[in-house]
Phi, psi and omega in degrees: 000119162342131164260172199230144183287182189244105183325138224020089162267161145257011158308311189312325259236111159338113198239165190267029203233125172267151174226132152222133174290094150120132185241051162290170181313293183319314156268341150325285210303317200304329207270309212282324198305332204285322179325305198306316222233012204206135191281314166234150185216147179221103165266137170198161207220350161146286178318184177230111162290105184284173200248014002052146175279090151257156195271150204201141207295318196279353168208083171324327154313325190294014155243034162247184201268145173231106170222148195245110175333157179307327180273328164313316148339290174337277181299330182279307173298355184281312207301322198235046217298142162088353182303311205285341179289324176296332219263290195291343151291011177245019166106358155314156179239179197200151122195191192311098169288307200292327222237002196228024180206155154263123162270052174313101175262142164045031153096344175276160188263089157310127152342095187276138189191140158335107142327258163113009180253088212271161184229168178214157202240094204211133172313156185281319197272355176307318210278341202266314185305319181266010176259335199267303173310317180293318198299316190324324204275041207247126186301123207078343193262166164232154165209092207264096164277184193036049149291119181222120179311122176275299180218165180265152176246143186244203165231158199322302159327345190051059191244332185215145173257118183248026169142176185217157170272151191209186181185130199265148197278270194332316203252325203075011185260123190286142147196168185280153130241123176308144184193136158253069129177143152286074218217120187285125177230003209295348186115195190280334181267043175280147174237030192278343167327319183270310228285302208266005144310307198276005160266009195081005187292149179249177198287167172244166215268121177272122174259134148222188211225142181248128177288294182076029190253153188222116202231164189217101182263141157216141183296128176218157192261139189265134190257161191294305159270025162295113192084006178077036166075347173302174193258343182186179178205118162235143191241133177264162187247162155204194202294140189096351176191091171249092142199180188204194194161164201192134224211125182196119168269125186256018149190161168323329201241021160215141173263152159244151179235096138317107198228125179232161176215095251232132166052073173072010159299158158237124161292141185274154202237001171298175153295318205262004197250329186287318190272215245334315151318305194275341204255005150273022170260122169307107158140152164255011195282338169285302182295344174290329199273310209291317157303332170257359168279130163342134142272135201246326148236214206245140177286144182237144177244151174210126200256161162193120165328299211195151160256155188220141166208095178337112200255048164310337135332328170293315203294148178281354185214140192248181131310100193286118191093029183217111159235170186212091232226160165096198158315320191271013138287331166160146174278147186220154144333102186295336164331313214249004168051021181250022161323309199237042160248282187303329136342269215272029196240349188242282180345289182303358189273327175332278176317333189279320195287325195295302163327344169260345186117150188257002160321100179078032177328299180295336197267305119025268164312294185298341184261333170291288195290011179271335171280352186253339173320297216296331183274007168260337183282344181279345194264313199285330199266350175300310212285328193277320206314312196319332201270126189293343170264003186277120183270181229170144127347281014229157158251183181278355189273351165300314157313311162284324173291345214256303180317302170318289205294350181300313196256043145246336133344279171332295202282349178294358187288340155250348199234116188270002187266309138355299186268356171274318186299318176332293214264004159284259209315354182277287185271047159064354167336286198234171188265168184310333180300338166313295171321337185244356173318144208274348152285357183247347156266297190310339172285009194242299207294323183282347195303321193329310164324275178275028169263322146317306176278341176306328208268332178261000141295325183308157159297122153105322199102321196254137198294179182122118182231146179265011188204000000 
């Protein structure tokens, strides 16, 4: 059970101080929106904060390939003007996803052509160090590694959270910091679930959706031909063939190469067992880079259950000065990069309400940013749901949006206007409801013609071109 201040304290008393759990992308982004508006924000986080972009015990993920999508893109320079020019001068790559990459959807080659929806290609700690090096310089904020949040303190009603109990991992010595707000980023091990049983509040209702993917990245050094000189290669897995890979140069001079598998695929972590894996992959560019390449470390593996998402928007009562933002708001199948794009894109929603007054904040906060969710989890849990072993929701209406989009799938492989709206809707650019427009179904519907002749051009029967 939470402990609670003792009335007129000065803890009761309205204070100018923020705490955010957790120095991840999600709390980062969460530290710059509260800085407009509150004289201190103090983040702290579990870890021994490195002082490099180095990888760290607290986000097991960050030696995997990473790329941060066009709107993530976006969000992150509103937040942090001037971020992306730093990311590529510290050796990120950038380019055209449609034109400067292979896309394979459903074993097909989208069709490459001028965008204009450019993406970066940069390691999770390149991105995380220069976003934390931005916060660090911010006026009023702190950012306190080897912390670890014991609990939150309320006032006697268990009604607002006036501050959290913490503790230092070096010393062991416990103190409060007083705070009117709060906002938990800590990750998929948020414990705000407990934290708000103990105030008699009730949980809120969970979706989840199972991924069951297991994914294994290693680093290789990249040469001018490799991959035709392109910025990635990605093979989406579907039904009948769950498994995938990903090809992303995360500097000039290195690729990360990904090889993933769904529902009891294993990617394998030898050398010669990863390039046959990638060589049952449509397409050859993956297994070309893992036979001709440097290999620069050791493969790294990583599981994931499930995506899960929390529905504080249902709820009829908040924690008042309790927000919960990030993984520990919700999760996505990591296959799909839209992690640390929906982080800072829920910050800005974060910057906007704060910016109106903090009156009825969580409730506010939780019905907004449950709208910047629904297109990435509608994006992640459609793509697992196709698969008949994926447990799961299902409505009835999915089987016919699933039957379009396989042969919306198809046609981007001749039709480059297609595979450009795909891939706006991919990277959050535009919402998913875009894909159905009624001009983009006659264009799904007219694709036949040349989809027939493409298959009987092709080696083999199967269609797909790159130009």
């Amino acid at each position: 059970m939470p402990p609670t201040t003792p009335p007129g304290s000065d803890a009761a008393t309205p204070r100018s101080h923020a705490v955010v759990i957790g120095a991840g992308m999600a709390g980062l982004t969460a530290a710059r929106a509260l800085a407009d508006t509150h004289e201190r924000v103090t983040v702290v986080d579990r870890d021994t904060l490195p002082d490099g972009p180095e990888a760290r015990r607290g986000v097991p993920q960050g030696r995997q390939l990473h790329v941060l999508l066009a709107r993530g893109a976006q969000a992150l320079d509103e937040l942090f003007p001037g971020i992306l020019d730093e990311l590529v001068g510290a050796g990120a790559t950038h380019g055209d996803t449609q034109n400067d990459a292979h896309w394979y959807l459903d074993g097909h080659l989208l069709r490459r052509a001028p965008s204009g929806v450019f993406s970066y290609g940069a390691s999770r700690p390149l991105i995380e160090h220069r976003v934390r090096a931005r916060v660090t310089a911010l006026a009023g904020v702190d950012v306190v590694g080897e912390t670890e949040v014991l609990e939150p303190v309320t006032t006697p009603d268990r009604r607002r959270v006036t501050g959290v109990r913490v503790r230092s991992r070096a010393t062991g010595t416990a103190k409060t910091l007083d705070a009117d707000l709060v906002v938990d980023a800590s990750g998929r091990g948020s414990r705000a679930l407990t934290w708000l049983a103990g105030t008699g509040l009730p949980r809120p209702t969970t979706s989840r959706v199972s991924a069951d993917v297991a994914y294994v990245t290693r680093h290789f050094r990249r040469e001018p031909h490799h991959i035709g000189g392109l910025t990635g290669v990605a093979v989406v897995g579907f039904p009948g063939m769950p498994r995938g890979g990903a090809v992303l140069a995360e500097r000039k001079d290195r690729f990360a190469v990904v090889l993933f598998g769904q529902f009891g695929e294993e990617p394998p972590t030898d050398h010669a067992g990863m390039v046959a894996y990638a060589e049952s992959l449509p397409g050859p560019e993956v297994a070309e880079v893992l036979r001709t390449a440097e290999p620069l470390d050791e493969p790294v593996r990583t599981r994931y259950p499930a995506s899960a998402r929390h529905h504080y928007e249902k709820l009829t009562r908040h924690l008042d000065g309790f927000l919960v933002t990030g993984d520990a708001l919700c999760t996505f199948n990591p296959a799909y990069g839209q992690g640390m794009t929906a982080a800072a894109l829920q910050s800005l929603t974060l910057r906007r309400l704060l910016a109106q007054g903090t009156d009825d904040l969580p409730r506010r906060f939780f019905r907004a940013v449950a709208r910047v969710v629904d297109a990435p989890w509608l994006l992640a849990t459609g793509g697992d749901l196709r698969f008949p072993e994926a447990e799961g929701r299902r409505r009835p209406v999915d089987g016919l949006l699933d039957a379009y989009l396989t042969r919306y799938r198809a046609a981007t492989s001749v039709d480059p206007v297609l595979g450009r709206t795909f891939l706006t809707v991919a990277h959050m650019v535009a919402p998913p409801t875009r894909l159905m427009a009624p001009g983009h179904v006659l264009r799904v519907l007219r694709s036949g013609r040349a989809l027939r002749a493409a298959s009987r051009r092709a080696p083999g029967g199967r269609g797909g071109t790159s130009r």
